[in-house]
C-alpha positions as CSV (number, residue, x, y, z in Angstrom):
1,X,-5.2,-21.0,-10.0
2,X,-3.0,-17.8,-10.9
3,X,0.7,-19.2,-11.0
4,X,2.8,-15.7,-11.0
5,X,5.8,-17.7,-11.4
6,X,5.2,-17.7,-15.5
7,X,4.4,-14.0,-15.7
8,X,6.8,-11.4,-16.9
9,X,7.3,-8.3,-13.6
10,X,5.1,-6.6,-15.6
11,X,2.2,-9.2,-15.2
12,X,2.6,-10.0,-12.2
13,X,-0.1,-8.5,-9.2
14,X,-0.1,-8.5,-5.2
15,X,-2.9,-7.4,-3.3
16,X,-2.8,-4.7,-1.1
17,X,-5.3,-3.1,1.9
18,X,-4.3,0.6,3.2
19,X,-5.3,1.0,6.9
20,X,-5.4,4.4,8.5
21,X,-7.3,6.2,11.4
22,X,-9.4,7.4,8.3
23,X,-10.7,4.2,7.7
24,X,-9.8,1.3,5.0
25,X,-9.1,1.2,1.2
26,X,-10.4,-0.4,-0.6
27,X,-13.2,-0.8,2.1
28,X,-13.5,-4.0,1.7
29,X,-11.1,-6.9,0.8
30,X,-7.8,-5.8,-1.0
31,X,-6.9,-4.2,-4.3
32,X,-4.8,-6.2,-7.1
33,X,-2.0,-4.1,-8.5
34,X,0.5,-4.4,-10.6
35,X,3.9,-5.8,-8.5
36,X,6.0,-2.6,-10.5
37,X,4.0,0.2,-9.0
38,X,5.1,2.2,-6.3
39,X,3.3,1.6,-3.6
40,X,2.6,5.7,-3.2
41,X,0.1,5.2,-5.8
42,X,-2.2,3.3,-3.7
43,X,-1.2,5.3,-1.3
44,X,-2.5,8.3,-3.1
45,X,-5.6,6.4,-4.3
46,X,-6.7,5.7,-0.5
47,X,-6.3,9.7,0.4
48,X,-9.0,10.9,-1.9
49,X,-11.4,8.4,-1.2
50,X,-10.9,8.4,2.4
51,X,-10.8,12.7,2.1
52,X,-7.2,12.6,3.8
53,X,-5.9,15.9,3.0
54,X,-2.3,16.5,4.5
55,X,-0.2,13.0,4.5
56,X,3.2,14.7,4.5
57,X,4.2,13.6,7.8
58,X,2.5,10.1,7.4
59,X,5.1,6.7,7.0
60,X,3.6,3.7,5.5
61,X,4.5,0.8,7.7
62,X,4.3,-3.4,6.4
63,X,4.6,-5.8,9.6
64,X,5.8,-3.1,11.3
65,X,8.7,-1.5,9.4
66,X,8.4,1.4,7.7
67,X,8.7,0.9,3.9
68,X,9.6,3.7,1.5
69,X,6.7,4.4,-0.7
70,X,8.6,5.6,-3.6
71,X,9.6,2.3,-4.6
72,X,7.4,-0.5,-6.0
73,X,6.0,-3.8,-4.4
74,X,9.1,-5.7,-6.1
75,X,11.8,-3.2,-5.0
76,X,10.8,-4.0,-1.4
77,X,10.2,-8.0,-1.7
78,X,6.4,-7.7,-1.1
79,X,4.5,-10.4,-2.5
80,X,0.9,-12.0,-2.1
81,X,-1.5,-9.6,0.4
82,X,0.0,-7.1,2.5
83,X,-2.1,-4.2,4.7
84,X,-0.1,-1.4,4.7
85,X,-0.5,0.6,7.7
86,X,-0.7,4.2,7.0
87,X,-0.2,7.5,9.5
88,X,1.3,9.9,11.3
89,X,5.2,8.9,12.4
90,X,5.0,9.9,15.9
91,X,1.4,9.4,16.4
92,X,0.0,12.3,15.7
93,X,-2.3,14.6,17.6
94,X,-6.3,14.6,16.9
């Protein structure tokens, strides 16, 4: 078993799955990042696989608040898995 507890921040991981009307990434399961990354650079990661070109009106929402995605896993008391749901703020048009 992985304790986290003994790690320094800089060891420690969470796992994280993007959702969007794109599609998933990682497709399957959940990518293990470091917990002092912003989360923007998952966020980033997911756009070019998933071929999203324009995400400058999309908010990245966890349990249904919107997070800012400048600031890392830590900064906003994530921990474990979270699915990040990714998109337009208002809904967005098709």
């Amino acid at each position: 078993m992985d304790n986290d507890s003994s790690k320094t921040p800089e060891e420690r991981t969470i796992n994280v799955r993007v959702i969007t009307s794109s599609g998933h990434y990682p497709q399957h399961g959940h990518e293990k990042v470091p917990v002092t990354e912003p989360v923007k650079a998952i966020l980033a990661r997911a756009a070019e696989k998933l071929v999203i070109v324009d995400t400058s009106q999309w908010v990245a929402n966890v349990n249904g608040s919107p997070i800012e995605v400048s600031q890392t896993y830590a900064q906003l008391g994530l921990h474990g898995e979270v699915k990040i749901d990714w998109g337009r703020s208002e809904g967005g048009g098709g």
